[in-house]
N, C-alpha and C positions, 0 to 999 in steps of 0.2 A: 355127262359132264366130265367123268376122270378122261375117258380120247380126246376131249377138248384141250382141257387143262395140261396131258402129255405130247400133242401135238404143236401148242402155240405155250411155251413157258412164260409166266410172266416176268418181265424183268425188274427188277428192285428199281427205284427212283438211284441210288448209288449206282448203280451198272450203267441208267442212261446217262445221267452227269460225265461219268469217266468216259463213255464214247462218244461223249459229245465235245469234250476239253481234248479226247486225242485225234479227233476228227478236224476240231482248230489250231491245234501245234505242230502238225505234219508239215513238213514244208510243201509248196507248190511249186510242179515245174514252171519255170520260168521262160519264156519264149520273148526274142529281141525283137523287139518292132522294129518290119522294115519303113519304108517308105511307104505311104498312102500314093497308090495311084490314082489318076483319072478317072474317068469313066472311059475315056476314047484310049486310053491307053490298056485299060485291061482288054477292051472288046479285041483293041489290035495284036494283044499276045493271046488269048482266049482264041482268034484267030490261026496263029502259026501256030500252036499246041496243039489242036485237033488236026491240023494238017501234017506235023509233022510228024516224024515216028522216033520222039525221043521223049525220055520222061522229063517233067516239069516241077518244080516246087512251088504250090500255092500256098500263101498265108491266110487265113482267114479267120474274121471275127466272131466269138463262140456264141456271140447274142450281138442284136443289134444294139443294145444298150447297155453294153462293157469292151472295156480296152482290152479283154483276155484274149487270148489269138491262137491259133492251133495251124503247126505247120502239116501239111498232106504230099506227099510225096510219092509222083507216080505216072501214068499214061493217062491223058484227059481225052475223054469220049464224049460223044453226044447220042442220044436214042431217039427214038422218031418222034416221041415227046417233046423234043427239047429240054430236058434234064441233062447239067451237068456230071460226067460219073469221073472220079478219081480210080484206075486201078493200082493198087499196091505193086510191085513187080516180085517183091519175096511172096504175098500172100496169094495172091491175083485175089484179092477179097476186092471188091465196088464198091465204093463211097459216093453217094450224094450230097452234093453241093448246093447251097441257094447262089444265085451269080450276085445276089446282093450283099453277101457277106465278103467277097474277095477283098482282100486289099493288098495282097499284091501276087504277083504270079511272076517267075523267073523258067526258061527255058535252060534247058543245060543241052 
């Protein structure tokens, strides 16, 4: 029981209140909704992005059912899958994408 109780602390009802009040007063980055594209139009820049050899800025939405958006920035691949993948060009880390979330996609 004492490994248990030194391993997992418990936390006073005060300790969760306070990191639950500082968990909601934090600000949230904020990200500019661009434009809602198409569907024939993402397919057509989803298109030149994998063909081209330049990185891309997609916007996407974080859930299908919130306005919150997260911008991805990077070289767009596809795998034999058919999985979208984001690469970073600072991290080369891989991100996967749903194509359902896009909303918007710009080529640089």
């Amino acid at each position: 029981m004492q490994n248990f109780l030194t391993q997992h602390p418990i936390e006073s009802h005060v300790q969760q209140l306070i990191t639950l009040i500082t968990k909601f007063s934090t600000p949230k980055k904020h990200v500019p909704l661009k434009q809602q594209l198409s569907a024939d139009e993402i397919i057509a820049r989803l298109e030149l992005a994998l063909n081209a050899n330049s990185p891309a800025t997609i916007q996407i939405n974080d859930s299908l059912l919130s306005e919150d958006v997260s911008n991805l920035f990077g070289y767009i691949y596809q795998n034999n899958r058919g999985q979208i993948l984001v690469q970073s060009p600072q991290t080369h880390q891989m991100t996967s994408i749903l194509p359902g979330t896009i909303r918007h996609l710009s080529i640089l």
